[in-house]
N, C-alpha and C positions, 0 to 999 in steps of 0.2 A: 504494500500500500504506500502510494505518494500522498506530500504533499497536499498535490494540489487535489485528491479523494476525498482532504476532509476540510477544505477550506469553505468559505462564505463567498462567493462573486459578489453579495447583494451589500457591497461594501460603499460607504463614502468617502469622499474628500474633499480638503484645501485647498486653498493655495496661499502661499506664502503674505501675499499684499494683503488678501483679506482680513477685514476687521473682526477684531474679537469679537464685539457683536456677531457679526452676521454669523461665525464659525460657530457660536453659541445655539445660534436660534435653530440651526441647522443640525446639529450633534442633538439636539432637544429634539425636533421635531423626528427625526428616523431613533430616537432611543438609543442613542450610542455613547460611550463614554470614554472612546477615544479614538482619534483619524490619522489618517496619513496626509502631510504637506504634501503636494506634488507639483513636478512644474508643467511648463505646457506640453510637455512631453509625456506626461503621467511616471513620470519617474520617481524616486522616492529620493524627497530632500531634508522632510522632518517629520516630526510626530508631534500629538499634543492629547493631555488630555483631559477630562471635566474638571479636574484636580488644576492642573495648568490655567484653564479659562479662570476659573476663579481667581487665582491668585492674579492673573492679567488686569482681573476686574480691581482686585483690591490694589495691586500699585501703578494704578493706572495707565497701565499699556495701549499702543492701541490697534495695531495690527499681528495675526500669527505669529511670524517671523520674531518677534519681540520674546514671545513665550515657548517657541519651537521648541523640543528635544533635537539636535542634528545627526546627521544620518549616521555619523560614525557611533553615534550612542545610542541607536535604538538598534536592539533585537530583531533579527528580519533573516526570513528563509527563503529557500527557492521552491519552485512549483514542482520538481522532480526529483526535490531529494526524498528520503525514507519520509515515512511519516513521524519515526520515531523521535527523531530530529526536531521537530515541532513541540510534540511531548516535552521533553527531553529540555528542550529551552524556555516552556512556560513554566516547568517546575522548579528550575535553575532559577531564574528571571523572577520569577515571582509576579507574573503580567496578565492583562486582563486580558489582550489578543497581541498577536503578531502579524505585520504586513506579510504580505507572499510575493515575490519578484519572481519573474522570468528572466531569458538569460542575457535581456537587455536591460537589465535593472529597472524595468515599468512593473508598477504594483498591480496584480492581476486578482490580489484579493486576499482574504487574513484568516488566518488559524485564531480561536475563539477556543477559550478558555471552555465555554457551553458544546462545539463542535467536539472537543479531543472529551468530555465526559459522554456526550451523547454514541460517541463512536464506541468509548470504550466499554457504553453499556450492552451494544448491539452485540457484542462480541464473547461479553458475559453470558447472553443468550444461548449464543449456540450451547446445539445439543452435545455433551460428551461422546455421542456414537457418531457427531459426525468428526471430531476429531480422530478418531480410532477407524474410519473408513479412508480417511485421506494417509493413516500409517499403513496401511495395509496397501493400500496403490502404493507407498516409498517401495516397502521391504518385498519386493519381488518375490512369488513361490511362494509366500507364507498365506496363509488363510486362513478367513474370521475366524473360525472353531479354533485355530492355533492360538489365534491373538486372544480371545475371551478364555481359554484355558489356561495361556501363560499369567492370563488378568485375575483369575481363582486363585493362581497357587500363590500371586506377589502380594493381593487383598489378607488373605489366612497369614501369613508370614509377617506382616504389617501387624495385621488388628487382631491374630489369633484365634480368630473367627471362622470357620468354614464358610463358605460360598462355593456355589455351583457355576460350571461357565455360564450354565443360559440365567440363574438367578442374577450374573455381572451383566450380562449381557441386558438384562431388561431396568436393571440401577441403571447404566450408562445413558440406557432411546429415555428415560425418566428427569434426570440430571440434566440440570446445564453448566457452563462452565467455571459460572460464578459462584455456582452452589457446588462443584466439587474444588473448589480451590479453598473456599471458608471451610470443608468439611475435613480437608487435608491436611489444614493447619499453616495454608499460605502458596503462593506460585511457585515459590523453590521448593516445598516440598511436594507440588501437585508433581512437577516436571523430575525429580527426581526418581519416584514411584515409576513416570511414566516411561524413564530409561529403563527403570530395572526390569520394567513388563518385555519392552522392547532386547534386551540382553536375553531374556531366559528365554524366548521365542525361538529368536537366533542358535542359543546353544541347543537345544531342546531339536530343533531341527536340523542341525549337524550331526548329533548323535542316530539323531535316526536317517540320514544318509548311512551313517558309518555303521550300521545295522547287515 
């Protein structure tokens, strides 16, 4: 996933000359709480934001530019990098959105603080069986009855619990991702489990070549 899969296009802007006012009435009327300066290029020259306007207001400034963040200090991504990148920089940054530039430096639209939660809840969703259908396309020759057995013995070994393949197998089509990751005790130890399922598959199926 890029970029630009989880960006906003329905973004606004600046420009540098314009009055604090008008940049005010405008960030008010689309509910925004902060823009990008551009020039007539739609290039990215500054940023500002509701926090910014105000204080504009209080020492009486009277255009953008007066109040601006400059480019080299604002936070800003490209439209084709990872997505993770985005992530990665609003939690670093500590930011309400990030601009997104193309490979002309023209702002084509912003990572949003609400876009990187909302993606990441979509994903929380998915079903547990469909990540265990997309490992099973990886590990060539293995097959589901391999992968849900190998997923019996590593669940009993874990939790000391007996389970059956097809009893794992209907937890997983039940499960989604966000509810097996709280139920594992976090994503490092969701993804660790899911090597160790992945390893005893592998060997398990070596041995029985070597049969």
């Amino acid at each position: 996933m890029n970029v630009k899969e989880i960006m906003d296009t329905e973004f606004i802007a600046v420009s540098a000359n314009m009055t604090i006012i008008e940049a005010s009435i405008k960030m008010e009327a689309h509910k925004r709480f902060t823009t990008p300066v551009l020039d007539n290029r739609k290039r990215l020259i500054g940023w500002i934001t509701s926090l910014d306007v105000t204080r504009g207001f209080r020492e009486n400034h009277k255009i953008v530019s007066d109040i601006m963040h400059s480019k080299n200090d604002i936070v800003h991504v490209y439209e084709n990098e990872p997505a993770r990148i985005a992530v990665l920089a609003a939690s670093k940054h500590k930011v309400v959105s990030i601009p997104v530039l193309d490979s002309e430096d023209k702002v084509v639209g912003e990572v949003r603080t609400f876009d990187i939660v909302e993606t990441l809840s979509k994903l929380y969703e998915i079903k547990v069986s469909k990540i265990f259908e997309a490992v099973v396309n990886e590990l060539k020759g293995v097959t589901w009855e391999e992968l849900m057995e190998a997923s019996a013995i590593i669940t009993k070994r874990e939790t000391g619990q007996p389970v059956t393949a097809k009893e794992y197998e209907q937890r997983i089509k039940k499960s989604t991702f966000g509810e097996a990751i709280w139920a594992t005790g976090g994503l490092e130890k969701f993804f660790v489990g899911f090597i160790a399922i992945g390893e005893l598959v592998i060997a398990r199926k070596v041995a029985k070549a070597r049969k």
